[in-house]
MARTI-434554 format. One record per residue (C-alpha): x, y, z negated; residue in three letters. Coordinates in steps of 0.1 Angstrom, whole numbers, plus 5000, padded with zeros to 4 digits. Layout:
residues N
XYZALA ...
END
This chain:
residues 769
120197429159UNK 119197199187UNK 122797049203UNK 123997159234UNK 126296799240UNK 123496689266UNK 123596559297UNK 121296579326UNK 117596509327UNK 117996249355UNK 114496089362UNK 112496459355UNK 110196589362UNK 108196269362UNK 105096229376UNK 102695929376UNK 098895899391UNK 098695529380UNK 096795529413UNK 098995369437UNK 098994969422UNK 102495009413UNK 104595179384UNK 108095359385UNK 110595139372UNK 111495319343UNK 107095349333UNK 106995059306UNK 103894869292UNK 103194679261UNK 099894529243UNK 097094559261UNK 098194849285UNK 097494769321UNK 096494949352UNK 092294959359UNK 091295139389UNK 093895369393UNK 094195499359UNK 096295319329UNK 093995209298UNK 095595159268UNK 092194959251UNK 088994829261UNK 085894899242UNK 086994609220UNK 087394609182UNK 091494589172UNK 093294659203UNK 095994809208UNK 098194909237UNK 101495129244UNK 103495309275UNK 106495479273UNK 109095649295UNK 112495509294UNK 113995789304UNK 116096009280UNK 115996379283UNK 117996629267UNK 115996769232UNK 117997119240UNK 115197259268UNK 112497099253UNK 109196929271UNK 106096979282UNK 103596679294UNK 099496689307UNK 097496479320UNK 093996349321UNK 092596109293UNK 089195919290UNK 088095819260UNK 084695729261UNK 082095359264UNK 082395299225UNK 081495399195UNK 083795629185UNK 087495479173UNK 089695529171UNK 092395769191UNK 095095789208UNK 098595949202UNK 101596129221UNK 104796069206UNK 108296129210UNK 111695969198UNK 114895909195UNK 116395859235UNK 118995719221UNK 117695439199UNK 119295069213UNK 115294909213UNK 111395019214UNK 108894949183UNK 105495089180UNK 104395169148UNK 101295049130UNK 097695039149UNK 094395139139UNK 094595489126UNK 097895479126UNK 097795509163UNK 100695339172UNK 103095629152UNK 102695629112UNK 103195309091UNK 099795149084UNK 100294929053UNK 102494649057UNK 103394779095UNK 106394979098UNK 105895309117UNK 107595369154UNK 111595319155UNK 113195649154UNK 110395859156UNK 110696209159UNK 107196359165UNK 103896249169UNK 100696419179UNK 097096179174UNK 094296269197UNK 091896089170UNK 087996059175UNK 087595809143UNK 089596119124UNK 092295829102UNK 095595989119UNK 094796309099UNK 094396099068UNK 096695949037UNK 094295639044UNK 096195319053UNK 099595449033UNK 100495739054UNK 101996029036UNK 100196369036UNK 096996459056UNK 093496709052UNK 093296559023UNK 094196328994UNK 091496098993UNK 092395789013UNK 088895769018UNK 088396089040UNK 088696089076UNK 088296369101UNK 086496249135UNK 087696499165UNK 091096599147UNK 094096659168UNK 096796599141UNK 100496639144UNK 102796399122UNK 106996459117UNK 109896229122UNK 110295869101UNK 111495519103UNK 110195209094UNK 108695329061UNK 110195629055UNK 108695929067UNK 105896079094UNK 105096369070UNK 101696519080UNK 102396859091UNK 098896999102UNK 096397039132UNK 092797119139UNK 089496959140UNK 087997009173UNK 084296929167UNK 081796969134UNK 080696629117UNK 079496499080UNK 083396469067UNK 084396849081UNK 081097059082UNK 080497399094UNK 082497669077UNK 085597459072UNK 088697609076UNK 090097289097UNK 087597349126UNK 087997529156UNK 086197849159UNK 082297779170UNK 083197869207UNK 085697639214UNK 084497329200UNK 084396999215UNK 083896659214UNK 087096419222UNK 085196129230UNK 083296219264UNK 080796009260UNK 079195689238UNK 078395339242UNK 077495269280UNK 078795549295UNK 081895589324UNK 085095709330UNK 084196119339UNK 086696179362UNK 085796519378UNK 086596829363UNK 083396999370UNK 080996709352UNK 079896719316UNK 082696499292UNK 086096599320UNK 089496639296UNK 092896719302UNK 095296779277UNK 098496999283UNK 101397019254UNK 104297199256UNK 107397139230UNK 109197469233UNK 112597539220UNK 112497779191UNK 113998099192UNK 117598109170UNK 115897839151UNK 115997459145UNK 112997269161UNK 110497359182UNK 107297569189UNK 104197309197UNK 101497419221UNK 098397199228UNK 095497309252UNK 092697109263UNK 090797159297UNK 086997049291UNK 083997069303UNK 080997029278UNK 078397259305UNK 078097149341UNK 080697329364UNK 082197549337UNK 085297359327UNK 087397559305UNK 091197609286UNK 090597559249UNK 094197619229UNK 093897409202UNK 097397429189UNK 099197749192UNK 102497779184UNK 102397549157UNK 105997559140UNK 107797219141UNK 110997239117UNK 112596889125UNK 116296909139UNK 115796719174UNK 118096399183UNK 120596469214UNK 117996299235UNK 114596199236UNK 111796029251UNK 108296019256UNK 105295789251UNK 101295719245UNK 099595449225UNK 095895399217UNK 094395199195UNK 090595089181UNK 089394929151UNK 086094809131UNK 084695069152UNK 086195139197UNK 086295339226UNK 087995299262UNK 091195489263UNK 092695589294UNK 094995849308UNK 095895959346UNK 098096179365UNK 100696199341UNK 103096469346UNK 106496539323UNK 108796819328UNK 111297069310UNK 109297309286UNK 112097569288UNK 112097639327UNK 112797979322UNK 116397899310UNK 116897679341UNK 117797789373UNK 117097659410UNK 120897469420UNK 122797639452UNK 124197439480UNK 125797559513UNK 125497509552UNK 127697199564UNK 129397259598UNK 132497179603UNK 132396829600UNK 132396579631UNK 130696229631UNK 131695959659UNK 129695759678UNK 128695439673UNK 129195389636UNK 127995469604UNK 129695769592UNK 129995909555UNK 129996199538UNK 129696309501UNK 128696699490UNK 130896709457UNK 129496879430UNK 132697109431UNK 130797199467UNK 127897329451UNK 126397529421UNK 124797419397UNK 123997649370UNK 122097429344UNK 123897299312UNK 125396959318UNK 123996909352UNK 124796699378UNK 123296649418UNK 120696369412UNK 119896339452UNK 119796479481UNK 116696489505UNK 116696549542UNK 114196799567UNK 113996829604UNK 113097209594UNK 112997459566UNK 109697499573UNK 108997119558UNK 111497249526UNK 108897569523UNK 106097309519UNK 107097139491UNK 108597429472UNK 105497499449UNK 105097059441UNK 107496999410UNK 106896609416UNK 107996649453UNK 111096799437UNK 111596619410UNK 110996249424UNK 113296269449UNK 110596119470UNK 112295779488UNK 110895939525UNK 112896189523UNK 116396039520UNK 116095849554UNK 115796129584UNK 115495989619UNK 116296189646UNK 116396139684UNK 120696199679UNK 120795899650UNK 119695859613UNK 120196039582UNK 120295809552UNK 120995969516UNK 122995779488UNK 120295689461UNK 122095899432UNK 124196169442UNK 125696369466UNK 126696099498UNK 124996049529UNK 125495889557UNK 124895969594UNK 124695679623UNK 124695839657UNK 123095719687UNK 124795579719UNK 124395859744UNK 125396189727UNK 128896289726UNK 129696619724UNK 126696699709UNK 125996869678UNK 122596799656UNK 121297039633UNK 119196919603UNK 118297059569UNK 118896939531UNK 118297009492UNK 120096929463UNK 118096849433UNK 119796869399UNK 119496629366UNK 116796859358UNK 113796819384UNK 115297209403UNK 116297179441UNK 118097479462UNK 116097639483UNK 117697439515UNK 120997479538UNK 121697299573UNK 123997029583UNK 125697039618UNK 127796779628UNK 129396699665UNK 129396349676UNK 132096249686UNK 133895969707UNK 134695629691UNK 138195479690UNK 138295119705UNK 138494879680UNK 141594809663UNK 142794459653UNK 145094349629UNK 148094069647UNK 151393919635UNK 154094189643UNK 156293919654UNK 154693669668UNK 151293919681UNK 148993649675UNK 145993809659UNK 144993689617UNK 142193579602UNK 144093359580UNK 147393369569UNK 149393119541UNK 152193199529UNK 154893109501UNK 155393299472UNK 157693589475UNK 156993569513UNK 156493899535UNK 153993909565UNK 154494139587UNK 150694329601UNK 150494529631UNK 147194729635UNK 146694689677UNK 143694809701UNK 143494949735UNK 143795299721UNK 146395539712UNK 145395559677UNK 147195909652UNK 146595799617UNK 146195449603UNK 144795389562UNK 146095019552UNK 143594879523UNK 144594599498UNK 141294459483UNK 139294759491UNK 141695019477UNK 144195239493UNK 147795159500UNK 149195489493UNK 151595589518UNK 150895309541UNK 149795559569UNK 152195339603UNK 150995079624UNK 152894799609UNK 152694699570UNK 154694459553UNK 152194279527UNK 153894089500UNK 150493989480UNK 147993769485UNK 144693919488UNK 142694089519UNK 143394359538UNK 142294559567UNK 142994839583UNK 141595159598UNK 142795349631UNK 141895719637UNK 142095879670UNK 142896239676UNK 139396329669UNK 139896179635UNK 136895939642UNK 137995589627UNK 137495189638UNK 137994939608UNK 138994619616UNK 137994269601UNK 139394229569UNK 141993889568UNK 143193709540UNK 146293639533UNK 146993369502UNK 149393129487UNK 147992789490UNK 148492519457UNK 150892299465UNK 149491949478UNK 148991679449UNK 152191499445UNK 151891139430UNK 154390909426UNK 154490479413UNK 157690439398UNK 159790219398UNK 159890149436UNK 161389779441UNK 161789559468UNK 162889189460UNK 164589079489UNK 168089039479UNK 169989389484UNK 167089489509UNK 165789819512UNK 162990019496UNK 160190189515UNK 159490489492UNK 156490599512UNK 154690349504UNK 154890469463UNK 153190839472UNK 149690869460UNK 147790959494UNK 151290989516UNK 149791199543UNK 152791289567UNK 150291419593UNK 149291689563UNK 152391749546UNK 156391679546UNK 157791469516UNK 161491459511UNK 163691289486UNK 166691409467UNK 169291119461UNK 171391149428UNK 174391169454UNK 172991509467UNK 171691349498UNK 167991459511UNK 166191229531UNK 162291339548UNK 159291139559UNK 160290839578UNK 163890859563UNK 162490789531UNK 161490429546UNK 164890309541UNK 166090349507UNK 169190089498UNK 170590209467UNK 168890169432UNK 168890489412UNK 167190799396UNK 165591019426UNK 163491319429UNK 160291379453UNK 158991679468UNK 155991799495UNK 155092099509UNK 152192169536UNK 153392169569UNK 153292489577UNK 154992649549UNK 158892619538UNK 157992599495UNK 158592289483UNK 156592169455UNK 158392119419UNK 159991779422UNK 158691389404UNK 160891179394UNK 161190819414UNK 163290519401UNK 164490279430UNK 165189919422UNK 166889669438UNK 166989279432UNK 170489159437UNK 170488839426UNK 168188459441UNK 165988269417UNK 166087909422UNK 162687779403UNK 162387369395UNK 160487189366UNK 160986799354UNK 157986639333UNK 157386339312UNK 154986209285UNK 155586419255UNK 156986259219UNK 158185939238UNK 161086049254UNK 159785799283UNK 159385909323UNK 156285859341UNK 157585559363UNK 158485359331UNK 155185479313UNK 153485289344UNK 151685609355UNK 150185909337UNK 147085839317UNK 144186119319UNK 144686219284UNK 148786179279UNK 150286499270UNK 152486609295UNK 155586789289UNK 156887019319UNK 160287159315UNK 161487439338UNK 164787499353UNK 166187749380UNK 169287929391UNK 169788319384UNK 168288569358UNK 163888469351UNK 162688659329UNK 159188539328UNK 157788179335UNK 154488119350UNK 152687839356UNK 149387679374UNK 148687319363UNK 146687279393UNK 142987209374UNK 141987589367UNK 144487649339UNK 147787849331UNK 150287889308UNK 153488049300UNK 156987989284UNK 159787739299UNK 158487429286UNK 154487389279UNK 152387109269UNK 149487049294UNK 146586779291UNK 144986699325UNK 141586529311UNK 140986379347UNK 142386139371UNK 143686329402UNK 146986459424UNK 147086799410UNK 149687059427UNK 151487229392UNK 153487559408UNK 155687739388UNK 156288089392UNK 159988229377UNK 159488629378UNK 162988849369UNK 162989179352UNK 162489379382UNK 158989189386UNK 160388959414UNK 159088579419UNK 159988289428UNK 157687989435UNK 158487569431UNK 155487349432UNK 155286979430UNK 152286689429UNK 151486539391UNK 149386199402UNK 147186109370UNK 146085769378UNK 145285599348UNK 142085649327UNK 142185309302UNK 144084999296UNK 142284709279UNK 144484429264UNK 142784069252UNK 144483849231UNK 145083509239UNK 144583349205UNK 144883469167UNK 145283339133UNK 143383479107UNK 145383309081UNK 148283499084UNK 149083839075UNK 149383969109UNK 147383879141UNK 144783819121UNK 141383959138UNK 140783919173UNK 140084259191UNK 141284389222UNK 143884629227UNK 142784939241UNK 144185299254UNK 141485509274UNK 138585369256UNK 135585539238UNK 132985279234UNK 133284839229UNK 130484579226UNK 132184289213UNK 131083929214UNK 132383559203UNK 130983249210UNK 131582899202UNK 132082599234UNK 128382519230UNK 127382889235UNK 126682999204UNK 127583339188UNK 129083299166UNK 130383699163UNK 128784029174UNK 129984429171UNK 130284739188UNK 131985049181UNK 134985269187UNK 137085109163UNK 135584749157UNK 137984539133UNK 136884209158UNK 136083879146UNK 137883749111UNK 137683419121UNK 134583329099UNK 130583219106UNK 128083259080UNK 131583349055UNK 132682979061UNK 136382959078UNK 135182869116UNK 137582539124UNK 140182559148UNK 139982559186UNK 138982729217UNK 136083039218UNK 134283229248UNK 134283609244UNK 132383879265UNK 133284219259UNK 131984559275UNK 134284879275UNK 133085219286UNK 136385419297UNK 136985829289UNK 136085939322UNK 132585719320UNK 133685409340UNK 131885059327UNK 134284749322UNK 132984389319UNK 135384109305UNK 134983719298UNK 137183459286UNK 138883159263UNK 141083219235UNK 141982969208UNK 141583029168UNK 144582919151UNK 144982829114UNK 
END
């Protein structure tokens, strides 16, 4: 048996011309299927296309279907068909199955067949869909290699590869494959062609020319049995202005149980061999309408609307009848008279398209304006008409495509209230915007210049229950609003405010906070990330249980552990508290340094000045507790420690400053001037004796120098000696390695100093032996 856990047929009866450039949402397309001068072709005359449409809308399998429409097949050679399926409504996606003569239902080799299938019927003109050709499972025949031109075929329910069991069908038209006599064709009367027409011919489109079809199937419930009863008739016309009903079908037993729900599609396809395939005005609908019934509503008058605002109402299904199985109101559609309901009576699509014109009614009182789904509808009165009551007229049209047979609506518009805002109960300032601390309560007042009955307080768009007095106490952040009645029961809403609970401001603090000015005071503002005391309020809480704010917190004298809070300005919560340590220096540093030549234990003045490249040793001194020593030599570099070890490299006054820091990160500064004045010293012996052990070459003496050009001549000016160098040895006291005698010699010596100055010398000395 077919179940009866349906639910309504929402979307039915549907009805599409494929004439008006656009397609109902739920009409879907796929392969080649497009709209061509108002009609939807499937394939061109074009070898292997393919093309699908299907309508995604379920409908309950329980009452069955019934579908026609027009189709065009025609402009080609004759392949392949086309095919009318149905399947599972429920399935989670869409596949076609296989193309060619498959047509888009039955596996075709390697292709799986349609997703769920439940039934397909092939409208074939190439005569494959009848066929085990192509691996489909029973046909006419057993040879793969017969085909039945002109069959209309009907194929059972399958899956991917399982499945779509030929069940039968008839051939509508005598060729070579099913000659005259064979118990597959239609009786001689009746024949016809599918195809209306070869290569080069058009679209036929009237139902009195030569090559018109229509196709009308009905899938009927069976009687106390499971499946259906299948009904196929054909309107054609093979003699001009005869067109005639050929059954083709009748009552063709279908044994499949049905799905809950199903829906309904075409898909065409060609092959080696093509034809244009087209259909038009496409009309679906319940098969069983005997077992439904027209819905019943009832007159509305005794409800008031008010005046200058929209006003809503809902028909609830409890209001109503509806007598069909799982049904439920799928609209409601609005006439100025019965006589316009009268009119559309005998049009299912009217009906069942719950045509979009017909929810919006504009009348000379205000505007009608129907929910899209269901039973609300709105009415916005006109300024002008108070105390008047209009009069219009409705249906309901149920999940099914049925409509009552139409009932008025009378409503009396009434006066307005004024509107109604929402203030401070205390203070009567009027919110938009209200902070507040958690745990706080703000007291609302609805107020307008009207003496307003009945109030309805709303929390994020819901109800307060039993918030129904002027005043509310809200506790939450969120929005809320509120709407008056008067003693007509008309309403006024007000604007919704917002009440919330702020962050608390970013709270930042440097720690430790020190001043070095002995026992001074510490200015903890100035240790607040972004202190903003035109924004927010800071205070501190002293370890002594003292609380200082904003400018107190400038003069801080005791060192300790304290903790900092903020708040906004506006609000009493203070934020979670930061810990700030306060330091205070209590006790002077004294810097001072000495400095002399380092390894000779020998002060400047006795050294007879600095020389450029002496090692000077600084040694630092100071009163109270340093921690750190600093020091800038005065010539780009630094070092630290008590006592380093600094080479100038230049001549110069350079300003050495050393800085003593304590623990805290306080300094102290001492500075004094280091003269380096000397850069060389040359010394030139007076006289030597190279016989002795000692004293024995004659050189100069030199400190500072890096380069000496040495020479020794005789009284008569001869040189007798001749060397440069760093570190000449100097003359031994010999020419041509004979001893040289005794007596007085000339030198000349050149001396280039570290720092690059040029030093000329000349004199006597004596050579003693």
């Amino acid at each position: 048996m077919v179940s009866n856990d349906v639910h309504g047929q929402i979307g039915f009866p549907y009805c599409e011309d494929f004439g008006g450039g656009t397609l109902q949402e739920s009409t879907v397309l796929g392969g080649r299927a497009r709209i061509v001068d108002g009609v939807l072709r499937l394939t061109d005359a074009q070898q292997f296309q393919s093309g699908f449409m299907y309508i995604d809308i379920p409908f309950p399998s329980a009452f069955g279907i019934k579908t026609s429409f027009e189709f065009f097949m025609y402009g080609g050679d004759g392949a392949d068909g086309f095919s009318v399926f149905l399947f599972d409504g429920d399935a989670p996606f869409f596949s076609p199955g296989g193309f060619g003569g498959s047509l888009g239902y039955a596996p075709r080799n390697d292709e799986p067949g349609l997703s769920r299938a439940y039934l397909g019927i092939g409208i074939d003109a190439f005569g494959n869909f009848a066929s085990v050709a192509e691996g489909k499972v029973g046909g006419f025949s057993s040879n793969p290699d017969d085909r039945f031109p002109n069959s209309v075929y009907l194929r059972g329910a399958g899956n991917q590869f399982l499945g779509y069991q030929g069940i039968g069908g008839v051939v509508t038209q005598m060729s070579p494959q099913v000659p005259n006599g064979s118990p597959l064709l239609l009786n001689a009367v009746n024949r016809f062609n599918l195809s209306s027409g070869g290569s080069g011919t058009q679209r036929v489109t009237d139902p009195n020319q030569v090559g018109y079809r229509k196709v009308f199937i009905d899938l009927s419930p069976r009687p106390n049995g499971v499946g259906y009863l299948l009904n196929v008739e054909f309107l054609v016309t093979t003699t001009p202005n005869q067109p005639r009903l050929v059954p083709v079908l009748v009552d063709q037993a279908y044994d499949f149980a049905a799905p809950r729900n199903l829906k309904i599609g075409f898909a065409a396809s060609t092959g080696g061999s093509t034809n244009i395939h087209e259909i038009r005005d496409l009309q679906v609908e319940v098969s069983d309408q005997e077992g439904l019934e027209n819905p019943s509503a009832i007159d509305i008058d005794d409800k008031a609307s008010c005046e200058g605002q929209e006003n809503t109402y809902v028909i609830g299904e409890e209001e109503v009848l509806l007598p069909n199985d799982d049904s439920s109101i799928r609209c409601i559609q609005f006439y100025a008279s019965l006589d316009e309901i009268r009119a559309e009576e005998e049009d299912v699509c009217s009906q069942g398209r719950c045509r979009p014109e017909n929810r919006v009614l504009i009348i000379p009182q205000g505007t009608f304006t129907a929910d899209e789904f269901g039973g609300g509808f709105t009415f916005f009165p006109n300024p002008g008409f108070i105390d008047e009551t209009v009069e219009i007229f409705y249906t309901i049209t149920d999940s099914y495509g049925k409509s009552s047979s139409g009932n008025s609506i009378r409503l009396l518009i009434q006066e307005s209230p004024e509107p109604v805002q929402i203030v401070h109960a205390e203070t009567g300032l009027p919110i938009n915007q209200q902070r507040i601390c958690e745990g706080d309560i703000v007291p609302l007042l609805a107020q307008g210049e009207e003496t307003y009955v009945r109030f309805e307080w709303y929390f994020n768009d819901n109800l307060i229950l039993d918030a129904d007095e002027a005043v509310f106490q809200a506790r939450e952040a969120g929005f809320y609003k509120v709407i008056a009645f008067n003693d007509k029961s008309c309403p006024t809403e007000s604007e919704t405010i917002e009440i919330f609970i702020p962050d608390f401001p970013f709270l930042e603090v440097t720690s430790p906070a020190i001043t070095c000015e002995i026992g001074g005071e510490v200015d903890v503002r100035e240790y607040i990330t972004g202190y903003d005391e035109a924004l927010f309020d800071y205070r501190v809480l002293s370890f002594g249980g003292d609380i200082l704010i904003n400018e107190e917190l400038g003069g801080i004298a005791i060192a300790g552990i304290y903790e900092v809070q903020v708040k906004h300005k506006d609000l009493e919560c203070w934020s979670p508290s930061v810990s700030l340590e306060v330091s205070i220096n209590l006790e002077e540093m004294v810097p001072a340094f000495t400095f002399e030549i380092e390894g000779t234990g020998v002060s400047i003045e006795d050294a007879g000045g600095i020389f450029i490249d002496d090692p000077i040793r600084f040694i630092a001194s100071s009163a109270g507790n340093v921690d750190r020593w600093l020091w800038d030599f005065g010539d780009g570099n630094v070092s630290e420690g008590p006592s380093p070890v600094h080479v100038f490299g230049q001549r110069g006054e350079f300003v050495v400053t050393l800085t003593a820091e304590n623990e805290l990160g306080c300094q102290e500064f001492f500075s004094n001037v280091v003269a380096v004045t000397q850069s060389f010293r040359v010394m030139i012996p007076t006289g030597f004796t190279p016989s002795l052990a000692q004293n024995n070459f004659f050189v100069p003496k030199t400190k500072g120098i890096v380069s000496i050009e040495l020479s020794v001549f005789n009284l008569w000016g001869n040189l007798v000696y001749q060397s440069s160098g760093v570190d000449i040895p100097g003359w031994d006291g010999r020419i041509n390695d004979q001893d040289a005698p005794s007596g007085t010699y000339v030198y000349s010596v050149q001396l280039r100093s570290v720092d690059g100055e040029i030093i000329d010398k000349t004199g006597k000395f004596k050579l003693i032996r």
